[in-house]
GUMI-533135 format. One line per field, with one value per residue: x, y, z of N, C-alpha, C, O in turn. Coordinates in Angstrom, 2 decimals, padded with zeros to 5 digits. Each point is the difference from the previous one (the first is absolute). Example, Ala and Ser with C-alpha at 12.3 -4.5 7.8 and 13.67 -1.06 7.14 Angstrom:
n.x	c(013.19_-001.39)
n.y	c(-005.69_001.07)
n.z	c(007.80_-001.38)
ca.x	c(-000.89_000.82)
ca.y	c(001.19_001.19)
ca.z	c(000.00_000.06)
c.x	c(000.90_-000.77)
c.y	c(001.20_001.09)
c.z	c(000.00_000.73)
o.x	c(001.04_000.51)
o.y	c(-000.02_001.11)
o.z	c(000.66_000.17)
END
This chain:
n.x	c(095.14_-000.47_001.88_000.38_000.03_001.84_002.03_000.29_001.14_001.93_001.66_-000.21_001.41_002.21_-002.24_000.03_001.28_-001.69_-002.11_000.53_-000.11_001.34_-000.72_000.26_-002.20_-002.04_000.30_-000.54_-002.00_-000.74_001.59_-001.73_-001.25_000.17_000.08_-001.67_-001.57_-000.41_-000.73_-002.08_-000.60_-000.02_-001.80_-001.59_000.36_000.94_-000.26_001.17_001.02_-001.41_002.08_-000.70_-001.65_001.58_002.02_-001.33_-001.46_001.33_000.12_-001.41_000.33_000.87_-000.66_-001.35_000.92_000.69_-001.44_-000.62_000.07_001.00_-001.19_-001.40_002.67)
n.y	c(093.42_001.80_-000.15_-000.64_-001.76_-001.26_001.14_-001.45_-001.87_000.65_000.05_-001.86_-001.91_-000.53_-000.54_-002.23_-000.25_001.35_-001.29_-000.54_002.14_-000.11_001.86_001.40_001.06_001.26_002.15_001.07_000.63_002.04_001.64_000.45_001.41_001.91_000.87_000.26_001.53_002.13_000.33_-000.22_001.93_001.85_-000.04_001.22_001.92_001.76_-002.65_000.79_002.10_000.17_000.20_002.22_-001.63_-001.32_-001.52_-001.44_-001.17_-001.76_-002.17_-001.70_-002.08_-002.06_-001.87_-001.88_-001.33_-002.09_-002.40_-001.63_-001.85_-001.70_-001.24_-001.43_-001.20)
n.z	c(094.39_-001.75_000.44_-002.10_000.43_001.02_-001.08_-001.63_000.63_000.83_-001.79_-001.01_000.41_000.53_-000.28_000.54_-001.91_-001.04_-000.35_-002.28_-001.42_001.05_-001.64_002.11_001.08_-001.10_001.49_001.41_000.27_000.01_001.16_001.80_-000.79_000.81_002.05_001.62_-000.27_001.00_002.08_000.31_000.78_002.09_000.98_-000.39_001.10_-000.88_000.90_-000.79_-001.06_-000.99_001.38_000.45_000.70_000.81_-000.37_-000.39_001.14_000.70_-001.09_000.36_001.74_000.22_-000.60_000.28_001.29_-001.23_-000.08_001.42_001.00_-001.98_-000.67_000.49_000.60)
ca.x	c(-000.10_001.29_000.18_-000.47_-001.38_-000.05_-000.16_-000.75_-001.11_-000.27_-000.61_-000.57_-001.23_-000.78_-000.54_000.05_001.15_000.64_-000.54_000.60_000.95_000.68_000.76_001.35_-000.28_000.23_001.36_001.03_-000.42_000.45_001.26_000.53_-000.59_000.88_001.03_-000.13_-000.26_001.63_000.78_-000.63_000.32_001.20_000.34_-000.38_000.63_001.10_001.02_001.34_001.31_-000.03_-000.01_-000.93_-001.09_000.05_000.96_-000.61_-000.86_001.05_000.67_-000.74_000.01_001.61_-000.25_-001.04_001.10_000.84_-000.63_-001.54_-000.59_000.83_-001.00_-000.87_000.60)
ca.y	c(001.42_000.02_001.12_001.30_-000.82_000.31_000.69_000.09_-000.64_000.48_001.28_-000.11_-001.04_000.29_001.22_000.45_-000.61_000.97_-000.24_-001.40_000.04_001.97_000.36_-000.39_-001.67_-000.88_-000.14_-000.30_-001.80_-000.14_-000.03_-000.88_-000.99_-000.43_-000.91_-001.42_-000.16_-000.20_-000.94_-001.04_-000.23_-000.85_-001.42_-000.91_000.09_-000.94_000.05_-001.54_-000.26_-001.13_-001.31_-000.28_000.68_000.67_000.76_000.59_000.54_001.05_001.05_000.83_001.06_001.05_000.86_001.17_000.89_001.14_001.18_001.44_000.61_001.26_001.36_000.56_000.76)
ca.z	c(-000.28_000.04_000.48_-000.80_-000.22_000.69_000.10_-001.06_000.87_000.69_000.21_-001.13_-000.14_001.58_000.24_001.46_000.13_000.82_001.75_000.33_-000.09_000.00_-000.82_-000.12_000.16_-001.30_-000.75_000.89_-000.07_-001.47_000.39_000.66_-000.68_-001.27_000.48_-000.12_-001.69_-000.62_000.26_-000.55_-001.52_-000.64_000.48_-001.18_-001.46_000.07_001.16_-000.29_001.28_000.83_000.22_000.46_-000.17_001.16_-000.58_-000.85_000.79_000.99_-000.95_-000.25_000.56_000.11_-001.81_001.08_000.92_-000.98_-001.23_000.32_001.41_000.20_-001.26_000.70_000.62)
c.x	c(001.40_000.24_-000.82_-001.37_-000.42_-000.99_-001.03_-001.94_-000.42_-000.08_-000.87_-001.58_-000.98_-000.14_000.48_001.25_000.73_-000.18_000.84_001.93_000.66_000.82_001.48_000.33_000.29_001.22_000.93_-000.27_000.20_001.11_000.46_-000.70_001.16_001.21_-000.34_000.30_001.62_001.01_-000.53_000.50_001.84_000.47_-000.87_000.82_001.61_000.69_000.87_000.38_-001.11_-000.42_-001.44_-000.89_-000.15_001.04_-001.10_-000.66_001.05_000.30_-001.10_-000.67_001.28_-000.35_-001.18_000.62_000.67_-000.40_-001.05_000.75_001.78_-000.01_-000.50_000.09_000.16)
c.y	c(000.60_001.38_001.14_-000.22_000.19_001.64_001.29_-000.52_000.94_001.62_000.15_-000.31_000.09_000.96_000.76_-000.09_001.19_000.03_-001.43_000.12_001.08_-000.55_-000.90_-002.20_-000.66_000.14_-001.39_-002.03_000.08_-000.44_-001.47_-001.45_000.09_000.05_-001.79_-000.49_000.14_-001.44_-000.98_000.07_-000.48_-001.38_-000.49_000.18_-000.65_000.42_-000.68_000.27_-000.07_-001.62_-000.92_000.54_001.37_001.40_001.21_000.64_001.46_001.21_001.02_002.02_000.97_000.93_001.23_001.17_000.83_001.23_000.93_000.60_001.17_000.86_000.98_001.13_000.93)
c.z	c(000.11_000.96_-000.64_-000.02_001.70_000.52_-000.90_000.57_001.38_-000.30_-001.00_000.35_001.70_000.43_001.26_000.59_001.58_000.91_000.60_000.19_-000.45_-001.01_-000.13_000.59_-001.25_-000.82_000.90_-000.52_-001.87_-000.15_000.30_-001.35_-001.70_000.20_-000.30_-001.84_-000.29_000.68_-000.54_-001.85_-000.44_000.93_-001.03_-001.31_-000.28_000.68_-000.61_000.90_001.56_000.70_000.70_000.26_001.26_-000.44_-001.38_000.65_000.51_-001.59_-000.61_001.19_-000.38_-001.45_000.45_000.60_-000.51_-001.01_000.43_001.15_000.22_-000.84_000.83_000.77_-000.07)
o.x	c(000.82_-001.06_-000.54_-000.59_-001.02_-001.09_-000.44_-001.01_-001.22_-000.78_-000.38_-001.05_-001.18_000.90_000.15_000.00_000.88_000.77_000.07_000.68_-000.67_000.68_000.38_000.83_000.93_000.39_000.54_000.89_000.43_000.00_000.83_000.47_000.21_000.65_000.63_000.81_000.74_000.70_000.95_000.39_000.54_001.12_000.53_000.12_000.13_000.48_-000.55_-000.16_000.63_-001.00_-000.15_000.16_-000.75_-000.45_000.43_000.37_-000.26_000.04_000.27_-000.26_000.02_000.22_000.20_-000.23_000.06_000.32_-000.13_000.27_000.17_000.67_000.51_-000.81_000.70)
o.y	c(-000.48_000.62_000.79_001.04_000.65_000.06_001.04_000.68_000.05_000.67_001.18_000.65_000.24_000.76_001.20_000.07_-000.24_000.56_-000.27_-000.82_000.51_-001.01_-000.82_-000.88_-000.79_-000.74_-000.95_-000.81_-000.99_-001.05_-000.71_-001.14_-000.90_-000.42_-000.69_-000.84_-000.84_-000.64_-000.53_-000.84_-000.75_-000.46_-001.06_-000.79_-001.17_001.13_-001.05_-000.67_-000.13_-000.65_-001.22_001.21_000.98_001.15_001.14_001.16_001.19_001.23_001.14_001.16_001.21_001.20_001.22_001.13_001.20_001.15_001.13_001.20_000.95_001.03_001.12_000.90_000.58)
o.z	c(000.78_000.10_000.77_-000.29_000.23_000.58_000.49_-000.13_000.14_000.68_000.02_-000.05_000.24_000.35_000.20_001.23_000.83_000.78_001.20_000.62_-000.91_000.19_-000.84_-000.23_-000.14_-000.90_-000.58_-000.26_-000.60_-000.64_-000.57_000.05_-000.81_-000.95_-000.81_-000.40_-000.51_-000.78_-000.57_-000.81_-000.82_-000.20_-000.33_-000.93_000.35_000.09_000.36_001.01_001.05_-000.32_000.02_-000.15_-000.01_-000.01_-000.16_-000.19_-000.15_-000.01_-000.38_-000.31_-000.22_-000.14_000.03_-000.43_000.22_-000.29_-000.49_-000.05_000.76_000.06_000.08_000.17_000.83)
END
């Protein structure tokens, strides 16, 4: 399930989503769930420059970092 689906599923579809979780709960695990989608996508997508599976993992948070969370600011 993707972040938007995520959230689409709980204020849409579950009826009861409001006795299980406050508004800003499903924002906050939405967030934290497409962060994951964005770093995954670019450790799946093209790394050349980097040397290893680990070095890719690190570059992808650092790309995360750069691009949403100092936006955000």
């Amino acid at each position: 399930m993707t972040s938007i689906e995520f959230i689409h599923e709980k204020l849409f579809c579950d009826e009861y989503w409001y006795e299980k979780l406050t508004f800003e709960q499903i924002i906050e695990q939405a967030k934290e769930m497409h962060k994951k989608e964005i770093i995954d996508s670019f450790w799946n997508g093209d790394n050349s420059d980097c040397t290893n599976e680990q070095n890719s993992k690190e570059f992808a948070e650092q790309y995360y970092r750069e691009t949403f969370e100092n936006a955000n600011r």
